[in-house]
C-alpha positions as CSV (number, residue, x, y, z in Angstrom):
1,X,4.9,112.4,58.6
2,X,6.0,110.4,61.9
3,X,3.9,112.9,64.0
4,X,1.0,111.2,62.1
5,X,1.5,108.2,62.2
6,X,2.2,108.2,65.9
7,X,-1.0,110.1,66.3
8,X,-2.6,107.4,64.5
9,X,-1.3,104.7,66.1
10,X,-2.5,106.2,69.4
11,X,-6.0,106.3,68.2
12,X,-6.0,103.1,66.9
13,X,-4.5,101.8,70.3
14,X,-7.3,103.7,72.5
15,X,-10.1,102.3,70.0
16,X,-9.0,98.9,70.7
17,X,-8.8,99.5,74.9
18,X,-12.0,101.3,74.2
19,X,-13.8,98.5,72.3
20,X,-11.7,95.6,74.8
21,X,-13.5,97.5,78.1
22,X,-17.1,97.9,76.0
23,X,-16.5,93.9,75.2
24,X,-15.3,93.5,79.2
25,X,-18.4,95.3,80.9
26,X,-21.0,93.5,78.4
27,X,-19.3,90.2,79.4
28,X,-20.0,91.0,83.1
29,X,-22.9,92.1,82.9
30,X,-24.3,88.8,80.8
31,X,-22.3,86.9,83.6
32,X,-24.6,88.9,86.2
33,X,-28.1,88.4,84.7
34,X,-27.1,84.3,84.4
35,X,-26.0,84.9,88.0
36,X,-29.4,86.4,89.1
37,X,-31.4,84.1,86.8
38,X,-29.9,80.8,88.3
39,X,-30.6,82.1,91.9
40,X,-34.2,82.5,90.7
41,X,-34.5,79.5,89.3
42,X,-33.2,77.6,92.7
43,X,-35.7,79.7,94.9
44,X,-38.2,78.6,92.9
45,X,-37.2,74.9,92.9
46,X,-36.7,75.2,97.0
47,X,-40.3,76.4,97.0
48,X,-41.6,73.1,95.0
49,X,-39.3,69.9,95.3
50,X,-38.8,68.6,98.6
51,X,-35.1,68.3,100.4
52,X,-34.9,64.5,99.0
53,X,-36.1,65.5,95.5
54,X,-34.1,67.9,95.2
55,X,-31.0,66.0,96.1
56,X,-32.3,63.5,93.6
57,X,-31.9,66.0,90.6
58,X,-28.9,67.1,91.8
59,X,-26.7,63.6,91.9
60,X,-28.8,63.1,88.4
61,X,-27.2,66.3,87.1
62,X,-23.7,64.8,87.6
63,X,-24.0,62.5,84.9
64,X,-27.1,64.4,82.9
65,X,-27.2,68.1,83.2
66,X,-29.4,68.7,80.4
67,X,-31.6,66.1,81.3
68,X,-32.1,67.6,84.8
69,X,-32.0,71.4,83.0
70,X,-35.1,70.2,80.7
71,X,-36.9,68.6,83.9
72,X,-36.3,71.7,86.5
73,X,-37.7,74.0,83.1
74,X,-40.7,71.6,83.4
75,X,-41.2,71.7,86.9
76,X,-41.0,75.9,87.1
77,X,-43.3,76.0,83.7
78,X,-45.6,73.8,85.9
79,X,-45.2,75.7,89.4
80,X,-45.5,79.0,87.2
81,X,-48.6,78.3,85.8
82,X,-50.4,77.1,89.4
83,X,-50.7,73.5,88.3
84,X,-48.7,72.3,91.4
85,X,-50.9,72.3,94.4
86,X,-48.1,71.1,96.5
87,X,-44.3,70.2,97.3
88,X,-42.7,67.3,94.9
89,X,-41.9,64.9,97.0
90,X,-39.1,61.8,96.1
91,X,-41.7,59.1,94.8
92,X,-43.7,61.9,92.7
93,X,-40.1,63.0,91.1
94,X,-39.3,59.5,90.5
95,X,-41.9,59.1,88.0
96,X,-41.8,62.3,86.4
97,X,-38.3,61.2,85.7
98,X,-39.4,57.6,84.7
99,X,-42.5,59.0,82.3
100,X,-39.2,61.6,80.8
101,X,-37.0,59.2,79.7
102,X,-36.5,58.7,76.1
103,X,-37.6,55.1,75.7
104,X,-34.5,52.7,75.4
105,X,-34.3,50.7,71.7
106,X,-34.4,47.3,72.0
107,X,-31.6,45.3,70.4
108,X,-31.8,41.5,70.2
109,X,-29.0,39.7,68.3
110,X,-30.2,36.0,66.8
111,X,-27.0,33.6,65.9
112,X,-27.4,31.5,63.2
């Protein structure tokens, strides 16, 4: 009777390494394909935002990162689909970022 349970405890104990190394692999290889998609995300951003532009977006993404994720999506969307005829530059970036902005509400208080 303890032969059997000790024989099904080992099972149970190799199915859980088993299913922890499965879980492991899957894990690295999602980190990989992130890895490989972010790196062609920046070639593609090197090819069409100039070195100032591209600085811009990056001191934006300190304090917005999904605003500057939604714009670079835009900007490869656009590249992608041969709309760009050339480099970004600064000025050009500057108002895509202006004309992205959510529009700010208003609030005027009136004391009575």
């Amino acid at each position: 009777m303890e032969d059997e349970l000790a024989e099904l405890r080992k099972r149970k104990l190799e199915q859980i390494q088993r299913q922890q190394m499965d879980s492991n692999m899957y894990a690295a290889q999602q980190e990989q394909a992130q890895q490989e998609m972010e790196a062609r995300k920046q070639s593609v951003l090197r090819t069409i935002l100039t070195t100032e532009a591209r600085e811009r977006l990056n001191t934006i993404r300190m304090t917005r990162p999904e605003f500057v994720d939604q714009i670079e999506g835009q900007l490869i969307m656009l590249a992608q689909s041969g709309r760009l005829r050339s480099a970004i530059t600064d000025e050009q970036l500057k108002a895509i970022l202006k004309q992205a902005q959510p529009k700010k509400r208003e609030i005027n208080i009136k004391r009575i």
